[in-house]
C-alpha positions in Angstrom: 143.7 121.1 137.3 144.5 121.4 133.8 143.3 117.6 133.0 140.2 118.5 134.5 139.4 121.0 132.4 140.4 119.2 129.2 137.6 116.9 130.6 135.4 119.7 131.0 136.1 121.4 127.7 135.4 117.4 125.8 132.2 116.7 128.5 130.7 120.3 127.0 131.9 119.3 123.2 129.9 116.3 123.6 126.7 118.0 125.2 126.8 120.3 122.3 126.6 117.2 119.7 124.1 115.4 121.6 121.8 118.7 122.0 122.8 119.0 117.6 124.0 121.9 119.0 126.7 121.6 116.0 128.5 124.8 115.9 129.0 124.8 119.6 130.3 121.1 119.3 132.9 121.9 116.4 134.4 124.8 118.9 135.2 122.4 121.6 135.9 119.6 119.5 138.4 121.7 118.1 139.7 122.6 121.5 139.8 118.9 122.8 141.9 118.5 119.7 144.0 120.6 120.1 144.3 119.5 124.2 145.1 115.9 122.7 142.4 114.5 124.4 140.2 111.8 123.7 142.7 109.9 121.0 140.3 109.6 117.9 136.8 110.5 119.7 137.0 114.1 119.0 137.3 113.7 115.7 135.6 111.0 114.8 132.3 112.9 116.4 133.4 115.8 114.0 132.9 113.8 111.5 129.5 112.4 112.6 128.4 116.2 112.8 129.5 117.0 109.9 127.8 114.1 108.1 124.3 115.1 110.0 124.0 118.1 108.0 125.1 117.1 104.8 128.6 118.4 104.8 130.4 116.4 102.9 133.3 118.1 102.2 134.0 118.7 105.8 133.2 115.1 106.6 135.9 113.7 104.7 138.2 116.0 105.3 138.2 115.2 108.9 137.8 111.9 108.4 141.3 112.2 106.5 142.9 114.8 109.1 141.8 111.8 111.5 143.9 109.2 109.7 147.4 110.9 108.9 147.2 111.5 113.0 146.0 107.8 113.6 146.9 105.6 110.6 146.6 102.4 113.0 143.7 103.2 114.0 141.1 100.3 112.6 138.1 102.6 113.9 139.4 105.0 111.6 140.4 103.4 108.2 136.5 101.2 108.6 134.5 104.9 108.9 136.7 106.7 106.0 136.1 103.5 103.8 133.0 102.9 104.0 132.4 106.6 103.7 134.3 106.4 100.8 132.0 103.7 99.6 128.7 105.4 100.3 130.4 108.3 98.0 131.5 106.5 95.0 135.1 107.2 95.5 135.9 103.3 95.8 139.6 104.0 94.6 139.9 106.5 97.3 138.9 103.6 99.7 141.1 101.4 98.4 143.8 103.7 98.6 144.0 104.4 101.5 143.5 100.3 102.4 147.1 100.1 100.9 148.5 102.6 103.1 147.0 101.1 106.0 148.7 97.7 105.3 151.7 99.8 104.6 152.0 100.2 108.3 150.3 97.0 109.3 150.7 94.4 106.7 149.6 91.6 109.0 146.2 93.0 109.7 143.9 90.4 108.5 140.8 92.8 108.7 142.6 95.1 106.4 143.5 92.4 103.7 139.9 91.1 104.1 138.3 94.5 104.0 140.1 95.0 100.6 138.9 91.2 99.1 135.4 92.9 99.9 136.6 96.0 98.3 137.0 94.0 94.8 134.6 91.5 95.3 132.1 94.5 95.2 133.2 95.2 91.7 132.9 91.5 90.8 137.0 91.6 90.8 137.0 87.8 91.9 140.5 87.3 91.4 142.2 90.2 92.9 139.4 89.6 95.5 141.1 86.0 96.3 144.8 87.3 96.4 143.6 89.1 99.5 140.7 87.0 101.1 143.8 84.0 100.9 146.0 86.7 102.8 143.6 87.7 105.5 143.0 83.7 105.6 147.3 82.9 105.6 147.4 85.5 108.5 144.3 84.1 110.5 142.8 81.1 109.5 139.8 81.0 111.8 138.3 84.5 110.3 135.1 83.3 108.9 134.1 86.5 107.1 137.2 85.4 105.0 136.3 81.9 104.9 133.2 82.5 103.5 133.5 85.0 101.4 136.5 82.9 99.4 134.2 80.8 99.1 131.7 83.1 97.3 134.3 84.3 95.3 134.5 81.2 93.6 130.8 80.4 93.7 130.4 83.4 91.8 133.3 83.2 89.1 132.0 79.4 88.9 128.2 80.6 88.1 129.6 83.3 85.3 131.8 80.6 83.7 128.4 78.2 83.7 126.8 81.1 82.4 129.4 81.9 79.9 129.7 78.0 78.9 125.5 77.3 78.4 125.8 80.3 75.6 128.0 78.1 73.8 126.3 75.4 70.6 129.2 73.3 69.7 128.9 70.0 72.5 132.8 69.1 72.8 133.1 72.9 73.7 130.5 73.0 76.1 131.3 70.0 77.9 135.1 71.1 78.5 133.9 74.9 79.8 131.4 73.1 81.9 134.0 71.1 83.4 136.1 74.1 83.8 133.4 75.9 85.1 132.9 72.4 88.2 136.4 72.8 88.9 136.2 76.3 90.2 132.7 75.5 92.0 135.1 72.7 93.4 137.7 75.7 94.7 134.8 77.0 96.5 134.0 73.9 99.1 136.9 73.9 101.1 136.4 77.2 102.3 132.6 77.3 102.9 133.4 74.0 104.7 135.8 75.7 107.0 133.5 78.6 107.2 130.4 75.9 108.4 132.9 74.9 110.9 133.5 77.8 112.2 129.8 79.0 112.5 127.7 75.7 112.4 124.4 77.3 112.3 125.0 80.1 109.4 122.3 80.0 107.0 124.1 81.3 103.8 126.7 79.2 104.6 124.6 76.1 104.8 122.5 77.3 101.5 126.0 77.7 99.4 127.2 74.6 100.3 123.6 73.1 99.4 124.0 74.5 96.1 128.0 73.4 95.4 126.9 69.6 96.4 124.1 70.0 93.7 126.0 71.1 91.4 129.3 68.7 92.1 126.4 66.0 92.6 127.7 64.8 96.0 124.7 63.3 96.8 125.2 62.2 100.2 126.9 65.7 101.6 123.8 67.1 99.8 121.3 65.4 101.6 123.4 66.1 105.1 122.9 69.7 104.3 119.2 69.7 103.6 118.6 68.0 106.7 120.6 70.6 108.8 118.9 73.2 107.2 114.7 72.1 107.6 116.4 71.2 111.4 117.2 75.0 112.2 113.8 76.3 110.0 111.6 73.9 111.9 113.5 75.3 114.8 112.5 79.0 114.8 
């Protein structure tokens, strides 16, 4: 009897949200909490309530309530960091990251979700440390793949940047070297991504731009084709 009404008390918690009926919703979400029913649905709908009308405060402090009772919970961590992000409060995010892979340190969507983390404030390097992690821990992850590949795209294009600044031609040439040897980083991981997914266009279009810029002519020309073969597709 008494799982059915747990049922009943979550069934009219979740009528309540759906009618934005939000008051009413908190009560019984509360309840069905307090039943320990639903595992993180209860809460996470809170939350989604809470973010309807603006409530920030109240938002997050669910969404945090939410993790200390599920700290495994991937659902979880993604919704509180990207709220996080939304908010500005990317330490917060990033905090919390490192308590998650506190408890699971072979999560590769954790160690990836923090290269993104950095890469978003152009922190390349620490962006790699754990974009290589998520990649040691499952290789076949092509949101890792490819985004160690921009990584190094990217530091590669500020170092070409950095280097065409410079007047003095024995300088330039050695930071323009420097600066082909990290766009060379970059290939064997938007290679593996382009295995991975053979018909992603941003994959195809970076590695069109590292075989013009490492002047492999022939890969070059592969790539083109590839690419006016899935346009003149559509």
């Amino acid at each position: 009897m008494g799982s059915v009404d747990t049922v009943v008390v979550f069934n009219t918690a979740l009528a309540a949200y759906n009618a934005k009926d939000f008051d009413k919703a908190h009560s019984y979400l509360d309840r069905t909490i307090e039943l320990k029913y639903g595992d993180t649905t209860p809460y996470l709908l809170k939350y989604q309530a809470y973010s309807e009308v603006g409530d920030l405060e109240n938002a997050e402090k669910v969404l945090r309530t939410s993790f200390e009772e599920f700290p495994e919970n991937e659902q979880v961590l993604l919704t509180m960091i990207q709220f996080f992000i939304d908010n500005d409060k990317r330490q917060d995010a990033l905090d919390y990251l490192d308590l998650a892979l506190e408890e699971s340190p072979d999560n590769h969507n954790l160690h990836y979700a923090k290269g993104v983390m950095h890469m978003q404030s152009d922190e390349y390097d620490k962006a790699l440390v754990s974009l290589k992690k998520s990649i040691e821990i499952e290789d076949e992850f092509f949101n890792s793949q490819y985004n160690a590949g921009v990584c190094y795209y990217n530091k590669g294009a500020n170092m070409l940047e950095a280097a065409n600044e410079i007047m003095d031609p024995a300088e330039y040439n050695k930071a323009f070297e420097e600066a082909k040897a990290v766009f060379a980083n970059a290939l064997p991981y938007m290679e593996c991504a382009l295995e991975l997914q053979p018909n992603d266009m941003d994959t195809l279009i970076s590695l069109k731009e590292l075989y013009y810029r490492l002047q492999m002519t022939e890969k070059y020309e592969e790539v083109i084709a590839k690419i006016e073969s899935l346009e003149g597709g559509k």
